[in-house]
VOGU-3710 file (C-alpha; in Angstrom, 3 decimals, decimal comma):
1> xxxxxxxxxx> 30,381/-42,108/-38,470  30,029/-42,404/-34,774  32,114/-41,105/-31,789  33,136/-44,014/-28,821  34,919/-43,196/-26,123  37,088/-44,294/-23,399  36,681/-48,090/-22,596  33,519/-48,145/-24,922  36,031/-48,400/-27,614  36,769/-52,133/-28,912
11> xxxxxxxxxx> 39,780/-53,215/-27,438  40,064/-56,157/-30,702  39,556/-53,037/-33,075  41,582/-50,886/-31,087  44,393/-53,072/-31,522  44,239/-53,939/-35,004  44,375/-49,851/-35,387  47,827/-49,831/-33,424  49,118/-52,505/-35,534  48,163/-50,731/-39,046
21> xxxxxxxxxx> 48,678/-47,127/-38,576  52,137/-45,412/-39,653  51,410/-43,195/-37,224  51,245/-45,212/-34,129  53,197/-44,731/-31,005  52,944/-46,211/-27,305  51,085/-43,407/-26,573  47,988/-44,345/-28,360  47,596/-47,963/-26,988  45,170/-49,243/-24,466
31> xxxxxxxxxx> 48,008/-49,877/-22,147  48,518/-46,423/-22,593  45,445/-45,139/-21,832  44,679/-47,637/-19,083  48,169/-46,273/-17,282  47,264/-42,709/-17,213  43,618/-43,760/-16,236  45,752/-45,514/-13,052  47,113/-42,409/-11,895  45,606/-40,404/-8,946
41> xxxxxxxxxx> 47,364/-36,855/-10,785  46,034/-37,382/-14,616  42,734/-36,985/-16,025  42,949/-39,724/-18,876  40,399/-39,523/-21,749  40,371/-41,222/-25,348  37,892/-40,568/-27,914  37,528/-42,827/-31,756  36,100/-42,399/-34,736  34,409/-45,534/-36,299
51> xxxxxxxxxx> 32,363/-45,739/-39,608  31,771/-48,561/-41,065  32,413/-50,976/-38,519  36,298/-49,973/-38,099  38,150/-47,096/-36,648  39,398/-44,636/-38,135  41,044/-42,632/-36,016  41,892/-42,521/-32,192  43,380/-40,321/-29,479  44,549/-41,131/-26,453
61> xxxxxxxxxx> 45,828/-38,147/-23,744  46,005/-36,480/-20,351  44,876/-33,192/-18,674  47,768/-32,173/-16,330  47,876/-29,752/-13,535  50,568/-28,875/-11,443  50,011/-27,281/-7,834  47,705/-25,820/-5,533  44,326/-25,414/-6,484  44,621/-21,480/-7,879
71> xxxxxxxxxx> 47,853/-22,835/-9,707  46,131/-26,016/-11,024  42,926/-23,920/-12,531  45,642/-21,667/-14,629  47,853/-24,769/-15,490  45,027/-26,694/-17,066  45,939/-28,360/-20,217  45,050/-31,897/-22,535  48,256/-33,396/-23,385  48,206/-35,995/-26,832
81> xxxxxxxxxx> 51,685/-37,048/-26,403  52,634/-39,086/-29,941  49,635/-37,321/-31,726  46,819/-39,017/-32,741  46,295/-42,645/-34,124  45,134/-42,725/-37,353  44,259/-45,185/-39,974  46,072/-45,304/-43,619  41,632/-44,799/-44,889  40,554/-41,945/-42,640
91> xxxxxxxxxx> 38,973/-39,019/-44,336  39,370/-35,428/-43,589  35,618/-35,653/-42,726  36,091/-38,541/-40,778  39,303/-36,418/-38,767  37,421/-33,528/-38,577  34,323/-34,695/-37,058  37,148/-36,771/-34,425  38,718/-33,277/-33,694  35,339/-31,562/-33,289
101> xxxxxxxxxx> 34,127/-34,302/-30,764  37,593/-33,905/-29,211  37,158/-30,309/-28,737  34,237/-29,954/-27,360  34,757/-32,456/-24,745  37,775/-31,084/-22,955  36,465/-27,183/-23,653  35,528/-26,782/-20,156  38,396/-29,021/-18,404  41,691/-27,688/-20,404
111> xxxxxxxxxx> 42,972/-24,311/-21,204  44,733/-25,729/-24,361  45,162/-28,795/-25,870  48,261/-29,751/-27,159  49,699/-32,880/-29,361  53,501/-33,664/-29,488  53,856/-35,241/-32,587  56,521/-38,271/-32,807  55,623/-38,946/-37,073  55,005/-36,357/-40,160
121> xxxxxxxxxx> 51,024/-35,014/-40,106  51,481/-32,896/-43,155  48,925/-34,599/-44,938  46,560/-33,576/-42,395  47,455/-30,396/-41,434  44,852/-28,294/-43,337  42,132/-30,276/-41,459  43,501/-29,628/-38,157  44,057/-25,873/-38,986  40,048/-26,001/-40,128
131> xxxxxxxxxx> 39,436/-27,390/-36,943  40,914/-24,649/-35,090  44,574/-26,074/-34,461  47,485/-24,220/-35,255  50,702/-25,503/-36,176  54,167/-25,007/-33,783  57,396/-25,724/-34,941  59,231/-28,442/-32,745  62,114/-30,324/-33,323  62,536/-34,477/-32,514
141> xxxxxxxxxx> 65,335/-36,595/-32,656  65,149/-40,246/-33,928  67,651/-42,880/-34,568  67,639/-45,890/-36,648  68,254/-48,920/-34,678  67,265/-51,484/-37,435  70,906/-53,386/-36,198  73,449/-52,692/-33,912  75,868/-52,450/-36,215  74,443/-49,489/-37,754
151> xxxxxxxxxx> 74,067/-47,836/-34,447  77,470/-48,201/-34,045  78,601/-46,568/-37,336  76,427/-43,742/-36,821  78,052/-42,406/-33,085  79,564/-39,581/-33,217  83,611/-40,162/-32,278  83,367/-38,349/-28,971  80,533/-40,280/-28,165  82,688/-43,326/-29,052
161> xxxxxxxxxx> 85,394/-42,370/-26,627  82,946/-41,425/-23,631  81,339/-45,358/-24,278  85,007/-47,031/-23,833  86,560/-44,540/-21,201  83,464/-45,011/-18,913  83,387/-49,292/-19,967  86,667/-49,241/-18,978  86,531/-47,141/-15,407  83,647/-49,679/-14,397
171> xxxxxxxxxx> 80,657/-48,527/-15,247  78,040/-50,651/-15,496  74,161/-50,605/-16,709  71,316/-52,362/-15,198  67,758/-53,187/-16,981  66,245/-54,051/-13,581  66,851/-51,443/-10,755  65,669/-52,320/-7,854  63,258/-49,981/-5,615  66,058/-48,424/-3,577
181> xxxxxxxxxx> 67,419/-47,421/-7,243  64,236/-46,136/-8,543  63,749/-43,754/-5,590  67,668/-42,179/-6,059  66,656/-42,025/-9,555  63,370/-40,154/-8,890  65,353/-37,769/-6,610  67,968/-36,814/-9,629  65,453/-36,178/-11,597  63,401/-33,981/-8,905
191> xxxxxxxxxx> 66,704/-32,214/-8,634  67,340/-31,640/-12,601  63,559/-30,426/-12,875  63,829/-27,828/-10,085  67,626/-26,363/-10,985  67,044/-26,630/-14,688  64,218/-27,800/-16,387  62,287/-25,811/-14,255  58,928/-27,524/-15,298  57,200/-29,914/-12,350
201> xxxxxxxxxx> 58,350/-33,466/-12,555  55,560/-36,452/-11,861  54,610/-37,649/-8,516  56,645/-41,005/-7,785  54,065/-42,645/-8,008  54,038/-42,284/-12,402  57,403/-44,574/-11,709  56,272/-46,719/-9,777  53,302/-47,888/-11,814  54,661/-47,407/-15,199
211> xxxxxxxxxx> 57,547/-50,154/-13,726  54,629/-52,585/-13,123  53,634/-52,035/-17,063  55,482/-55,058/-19,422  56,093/-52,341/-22,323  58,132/-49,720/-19,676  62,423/-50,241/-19,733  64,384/-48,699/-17,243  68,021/-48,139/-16,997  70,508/-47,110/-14,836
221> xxxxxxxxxx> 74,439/-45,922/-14,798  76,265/-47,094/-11,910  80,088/-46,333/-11,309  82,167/-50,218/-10,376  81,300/-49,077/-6,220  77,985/-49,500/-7,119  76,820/-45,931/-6,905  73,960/-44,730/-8,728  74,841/-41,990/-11,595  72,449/-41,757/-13,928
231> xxxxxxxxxx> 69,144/-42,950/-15,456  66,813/-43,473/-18,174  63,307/-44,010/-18,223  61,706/-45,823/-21,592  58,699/-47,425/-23,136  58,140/-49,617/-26,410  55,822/-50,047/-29,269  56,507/-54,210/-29,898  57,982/-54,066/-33,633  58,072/-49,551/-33,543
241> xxxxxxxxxx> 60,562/-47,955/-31,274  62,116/-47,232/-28,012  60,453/-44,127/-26,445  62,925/-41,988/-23,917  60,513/-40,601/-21,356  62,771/-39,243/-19,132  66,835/-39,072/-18,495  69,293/-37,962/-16,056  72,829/-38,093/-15,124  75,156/-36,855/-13,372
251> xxxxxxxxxx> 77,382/-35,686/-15,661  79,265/-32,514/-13,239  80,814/-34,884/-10,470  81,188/-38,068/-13,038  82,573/-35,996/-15,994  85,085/-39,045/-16,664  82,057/-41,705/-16,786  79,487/-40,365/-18,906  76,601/-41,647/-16,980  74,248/-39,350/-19,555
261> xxxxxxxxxx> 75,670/-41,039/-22,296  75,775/-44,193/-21,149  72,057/-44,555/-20,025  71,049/-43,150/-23,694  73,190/-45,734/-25,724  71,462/-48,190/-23,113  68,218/-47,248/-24,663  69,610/-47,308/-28,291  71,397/-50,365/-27,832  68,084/-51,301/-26,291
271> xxxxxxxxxx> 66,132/-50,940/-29,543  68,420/-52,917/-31,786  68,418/-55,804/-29,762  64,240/-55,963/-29,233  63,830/-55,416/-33,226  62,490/-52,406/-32,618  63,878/-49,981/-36,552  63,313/-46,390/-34,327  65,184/-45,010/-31,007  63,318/-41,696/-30,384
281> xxxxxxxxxx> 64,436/-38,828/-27,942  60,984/-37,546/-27,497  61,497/-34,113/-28,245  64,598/-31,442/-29,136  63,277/-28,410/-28,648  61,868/-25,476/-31,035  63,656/-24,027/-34,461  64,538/-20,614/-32,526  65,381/-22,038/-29,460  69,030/-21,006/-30,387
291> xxxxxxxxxx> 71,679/-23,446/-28,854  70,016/-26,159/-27,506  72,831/-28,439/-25,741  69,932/-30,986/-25,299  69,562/-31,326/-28,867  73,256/-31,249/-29,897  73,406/-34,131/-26,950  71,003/-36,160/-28,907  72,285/-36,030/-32,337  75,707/-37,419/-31,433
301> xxxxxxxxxx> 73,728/-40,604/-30,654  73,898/-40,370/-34,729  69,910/-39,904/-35,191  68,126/-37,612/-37,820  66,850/-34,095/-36,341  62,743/-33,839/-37,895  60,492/-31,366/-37,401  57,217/-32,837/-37,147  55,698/-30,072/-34,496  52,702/-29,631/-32,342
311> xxxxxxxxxx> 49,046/-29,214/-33,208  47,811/-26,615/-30,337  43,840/-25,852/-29,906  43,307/-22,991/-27,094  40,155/-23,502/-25,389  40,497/-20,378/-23,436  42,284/-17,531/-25,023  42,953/-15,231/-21,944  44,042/-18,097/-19,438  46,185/-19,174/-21,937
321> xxxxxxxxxx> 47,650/-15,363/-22,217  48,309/-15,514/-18,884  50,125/-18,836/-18,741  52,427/-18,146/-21,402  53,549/-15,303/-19,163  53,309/-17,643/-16,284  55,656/-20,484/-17,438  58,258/-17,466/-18,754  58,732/-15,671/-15,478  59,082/-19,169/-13,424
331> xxx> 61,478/-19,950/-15,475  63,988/-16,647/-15,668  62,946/-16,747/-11,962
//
């Protein structure tokens, strides 16, 4: 066993990994990890296990930081979005020895390091709790979009209604915004981030480059005056799924046309087309997280709610404390 990382690893071998492993996303491509490399705001890193001339398993992530400098030291953390990639023959040897050399490479950059799992790691979850992971509950919504036809079935009858009612009023998607579209985009979504999500949204600059990347799909809701009302950001694993990166709408002053809705079925609709069996919502929130709208949003799009979680490793115990406590008075604030 040997560890390779970043553009050390085989590109040929890296592939052929993509293209075997159940558990492979967009996330964990090379386009993936030569995009967040690209950005000025993202510390990219990837880091593979190979024995015997193949790899075994690969992951592929970020460290984020949001802020000033005092803000960015406390906001430190290693993001794995997807989870990792791993091959069908990897041992728990070979995945422990990966999550070791993971570790102890990002010990001194991240306070935590965090995967958001897209497919079912049960049958490795007592390695990654013996390599000092824990497990967190989290919720994901996924769709089957193996044909249209079945999307259609699945929609939930309101959702039905909202399609027609806004078809009919005009509304009408586009697959290729142009830049003056991407930048009202970018500021409804800097507005949804601040009033509600209340986490930071990227720079513009993440949109602008991951436009430029062939496996990105963006769509957008306009009303029949050509106004801009909502929008959807995407990428695609070729023969996988439809990843929904990011979505907005404005559903308060267009109540009537739906513009959420309409951007998501975009990206559904999206997925059947391309061949692609999976739509997935990236995320639905946790178990207790009560009544989650967002969630409830989703699974009208007639997907199946899976808890798959997130495999957390804290580097650094009491700036992770202090964080937590951070994040939860920003956000009643």
């Amino acid at each position: 066993m040997r560890i390779i990382d970043g553009e050390h690893i085989d590109p040929v071998l890296w592939s052929e990994l993509v293209k075997q492993s159940p558990m492979a996303t967009w996330f964990q491509t090379r386009e993936a990890y030569m995009f967040f490399k690209d950005l000025s705001f993202f510390e990219a890193f990837a880091i593979a296990v190979e024995s015997d001339g193949q790899l075994r398993g690969l992951v592929v992530g970020y460290i984020q930081k949001d802020g000033g400098k005092i803000k960015q030291f406390f906001s430190r953390r290693a993001i794995v979005v997807g989870g990792p990639l791993l091959s069908d023959e990897i041992t728990d040897e070979e995945l422990a020895f990966l999550l070791s050399a993971l570790t102890k490479r990002l010990q001194k950059k991240a306070i935590f390091i965090e995967t958001r799992n897209f497919n079912d790691y049960t049958r490795w979850r007592t390695v990654f709790e013996q390599s000092g992971f824990s497990y967190e509950p989290h919720y994901d919504v996924q769709v089957d979009t193996t044909s249209m036809d079945l999307v259609n079935s699945k929609l939930d009858r309101n959702r039905k209604r909202n399609i027609k009612k806004a078809l009919d009023n005009g509304v009408v998607i586009d697959g290729n915004p142009s830049a003056d579209d991407l930048r009202q985009l970018y500021l409804m979504l800097e507005e949804l981030y601040t009033t509600k999500v209340k986490t930071p949204l990227f720079p513009f600059e993440f949109f602008e480059k991951l436009r430029a990347i062939p496996s990105s799909r963006f769509f957008v809701a306009k009303n029949a005056e050509g106004q801009l009302l909502g929008g959807l950001v995407c990428v695609a694993l070729e023969h996988r799924a439809v990843y929904a990166w990011l979505a907005c709408g404005d559903d308060y002053n267009y109540k009537s046309l739906s513009p959420s809705v309409m951007v998501n079925y975009a990206g559904v609709s999206c997925a059947a087309r391309e061949g692609m069996p999976r739509f997935d919502f990236m995320g639905a929130g946790k178990p207790d997280d009560g009544g989650y709208g967002v969630r409830d949003f989703k699974l009208k799009f007639g997907g199946e709610l899976v808890e798959y979680g997130r495999y957390v490793h804290v580097c650094n115990r009491l700036l992770f404390g202090i964080g937590k406590m951070a994040v939860k008075v920003l956000k009643k604030a």
